[in-house]
Every structure is written in C-alpha cells, then in structure tokens.
N, C-alpha and C positions, 0 to 999 in steps of 0.2 A: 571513449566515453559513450556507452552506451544507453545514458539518460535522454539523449537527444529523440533515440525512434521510441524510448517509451512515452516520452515526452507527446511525440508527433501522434504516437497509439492511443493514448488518451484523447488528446483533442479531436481526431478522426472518429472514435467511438463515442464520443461526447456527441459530436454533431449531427454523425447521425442517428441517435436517442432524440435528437432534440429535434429535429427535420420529423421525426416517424411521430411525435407529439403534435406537432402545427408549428413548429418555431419557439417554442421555449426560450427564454434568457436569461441566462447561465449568470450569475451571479459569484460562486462559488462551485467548485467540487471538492470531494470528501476521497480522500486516497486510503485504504492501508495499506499500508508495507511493514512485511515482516522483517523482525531483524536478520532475517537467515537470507531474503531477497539479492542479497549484492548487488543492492542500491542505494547510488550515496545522496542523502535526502537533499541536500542541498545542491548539490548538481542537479538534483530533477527540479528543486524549484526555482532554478537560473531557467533550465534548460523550457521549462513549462512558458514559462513568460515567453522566452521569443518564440517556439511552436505555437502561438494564440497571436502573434501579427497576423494582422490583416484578416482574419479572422472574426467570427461574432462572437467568439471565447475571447476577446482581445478587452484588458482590465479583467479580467474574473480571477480566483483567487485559490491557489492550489491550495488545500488544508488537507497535514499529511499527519495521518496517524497512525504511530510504531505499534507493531504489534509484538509485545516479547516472545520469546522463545519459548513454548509449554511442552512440554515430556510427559509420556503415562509411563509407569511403573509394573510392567507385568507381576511380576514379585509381590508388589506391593498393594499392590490393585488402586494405585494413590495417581493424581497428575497436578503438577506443580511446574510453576515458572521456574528455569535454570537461573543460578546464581553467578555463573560464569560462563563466558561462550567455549572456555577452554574446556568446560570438566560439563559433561550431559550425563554421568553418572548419576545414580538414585543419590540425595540426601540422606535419606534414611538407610538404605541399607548396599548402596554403593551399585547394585546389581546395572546391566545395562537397559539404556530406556529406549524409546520409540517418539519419536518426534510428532507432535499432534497439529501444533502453531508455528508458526514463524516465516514461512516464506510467503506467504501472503504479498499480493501485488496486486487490488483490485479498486476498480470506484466502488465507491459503498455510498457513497447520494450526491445527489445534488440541491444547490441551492437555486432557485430560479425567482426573478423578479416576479412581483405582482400582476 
C-alpha cells in the first residue's frame, strides 16, 4: 500500500507551505487525483487521517477530486473524456489518441482557518 508515503508526502508538504507562511491552520486540503494515478482514493483517505496524528494537520480534512481521463484526437483535432478505461480510442473516428488528463496527483488548495 502505497497510499501511506503519499499520505505522509502530502502532510510533509503541507507543513511546510504552512511554516514558510507564519503557521497557517490547515483546515482542509483539496487533492486531485487522476483516474490513471494508481491510487485507491479511499486508502489515501484512511491512510491521510493517521499521517496528520500528532501533527497540526491532525482533524483537517482530505477533499479529493477525481480527475477523469481526457484524450486529444490528432486526427480529429477534438479532445474529449474516455468513456471507458478499456478503449482510449477516438469516438469519432476510432484513430489512436494521446493522453492529456488523468494522472494527476497534486494539492490544488488549501483551506486555512481565519
């Protein structure tokens, strides 16, 4: 299970954002993860909770959001969400596409107390 050192990677990074600010309090953070990541959302947010004991992340609140899969279309000159993780083939006209979205693994904000 490799949720546990992203887990610890996030809180690590969090802190010190928050220390280079004057101590900020972290409330919430804001995740995406893409669906192509190979990360199981809910193992990260077991694993989020216990990497935040004893910590000043400790009660704050992972909020994690999927980022679908999007394809461009050289062919087609089109880019569109895939309809299945099996088939990354054009819709339109079948040809092969190029992966634009989806692995995504980043904090994208924070919430911080007043």
């Amino acid at each position: 299970m490799h949720e546990i050192s992203i887990a610890i990677s996030i809180v690590e990074r969090v802190t010190e954002e928050c220390e280079s600010r004057g101590g900020l309090v972290v409330t919430a953070v804001h995740l995406s993860l893409g669906m192509l990541a190979g990360v199981d959302e809910q193992a990260l947010l077991f694993c989020y909770k216990a990497a935040c004991d004893g910590t000043f992340l400790e009660g704050s609140e992972l909020i994690v959001e999927m980022v679908p899969v999007t394809v461009f279309c050289p062919s087609c000159r089109t880019e569109c969400c895939v309809e299945s993780m099996h088939n990354f083939a054009c819709g339109r006209c079948m040809s092969a596409t190029q992966i634009m979205r989806g692995h995504e693994l980043e904090v994208a904000a924070l919430e911080v107390a007043a």
